[in-house]
C-alpha positions, 0 to 999 in steps of 0.5 A: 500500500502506497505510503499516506501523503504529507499535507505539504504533499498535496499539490503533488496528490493532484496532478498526474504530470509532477513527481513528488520531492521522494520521486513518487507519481502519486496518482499511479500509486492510487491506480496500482492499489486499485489493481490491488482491491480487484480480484485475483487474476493468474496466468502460467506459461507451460511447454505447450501453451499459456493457461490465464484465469480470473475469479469473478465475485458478483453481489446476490442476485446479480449474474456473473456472465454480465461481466468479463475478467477475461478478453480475447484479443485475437485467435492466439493471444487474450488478457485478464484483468484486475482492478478497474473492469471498465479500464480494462475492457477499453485497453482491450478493445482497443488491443483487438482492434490493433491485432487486426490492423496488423492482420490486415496491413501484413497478412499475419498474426500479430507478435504477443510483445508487440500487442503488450507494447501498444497497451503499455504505451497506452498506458503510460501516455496518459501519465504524461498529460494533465487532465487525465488520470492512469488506466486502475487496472492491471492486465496479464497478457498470454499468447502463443506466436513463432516465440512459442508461449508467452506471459506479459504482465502489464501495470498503470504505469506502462511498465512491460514485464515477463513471467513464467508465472504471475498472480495479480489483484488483492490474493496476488501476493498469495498466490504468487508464493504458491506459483513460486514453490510450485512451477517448473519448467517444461509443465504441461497443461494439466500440471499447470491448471493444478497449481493455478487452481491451487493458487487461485484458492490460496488467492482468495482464501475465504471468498468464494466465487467463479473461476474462469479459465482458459488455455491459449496454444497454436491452435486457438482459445480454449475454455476449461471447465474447473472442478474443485475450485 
């Protein structure tokens, strides 16, 4: 959690395009703690694919199909999301539309890095002009393309990094130990889905909801049913 702001800081806490005297862009701070109350969202890059999960929590009575967590953006490559569900259903949309232009104008798929790139370029842009605020939500990007399988993990300040394995939103910092302990390289999808399941638990130890999961190789997205979670 972002550290409190002194009163003499508060001209600072305004405005997205003024670093603060310790160096901090207070407004990305409060947009990463908005990832942070979002449910959690996992993703696992195995030898043959990439498998990406989000667990959906709705009130009673609302249903949970009138909300995503999970994007395709194109026939290899899909996000899931953790914090602001509005900010990130823009980002994707606006990704999909980018892996078509690339379709179209070269004939091919476009890579996993680039797609990330445009998002995290998209997000960073808007941290450098006044009257806008940053994109609260953050987003794990897997895909397959000639790289083989590939996990990107995007945040609101456009920062791009690569994982093996990644949790993020309110169980990430739990989820991650159990991702720590239990990947190894060359897993295949059934030992993956496991330790997401595991994760996905620990994660949100005491919540409940729906997990929604999908596995992404050459071949396309695919929809897994999940039991026991």
């Amino acid at each position: 959690m972002a550290e409190p702001v002194p009163p003499s800081h508060m001209a600072y806490d305004r405005t997205i395009v003024v670093f603060s005297p310790e160096g901090r862009l207070l407004q990305v701070e409060y947009a990463r703690q908005m990832v942070k109350n979002g449910t959690t969202s996992i993703g696992i890059r195995t030898k043959e694919g990439v498998l990406l999960a989000g667990v959906k929590v709705a009130p009673k009575l609302a249903i949970l199909d009138s909300y995503k967590k999970i994007y395709q953006i194109d026939d290899h490559v899909a996000a899931v999301i953790s914090g602001s569900l509005a900010d990130g259903r823009e980002l994707a949309e606006l990704a999909r539309v980018r892996a078509q232009i690339n379709r179209i104008t070269y004939g091919e798929p476009a890579s996993i890095l680039s797609l990330v790139t445009y998002i995290c370029d998209r997000k960073h842009l808007v941290t450098q002009y006044a009257g806008v605020r940053p994109y609260g939500v953050g987003m794990l990007v897997g895909g397959v393309d000639d790289t083989g399988p590939r996990l990107f993990e995007t945040d609101p300040s456009g920062t791009l990094m690569e994982w093996q394995a990644q949790a993020i939103g309110r169980g990430g910092d739990r989820a991650r130990k159990v991702l720590t302990k239990g990947w190894k390289p060359g897993m295949t999808r059934e030992e993956g889905l496991k330790l997401l399941i595991k994760a996905a638990k620990e994660g949100e130890k005491g919540v409940g909801g729906e997990l929604e999961v999908i596995w992404i190789t050459k071949k396309g997205i695919e929809k897994l049913d999940v039991k026991g979670f």
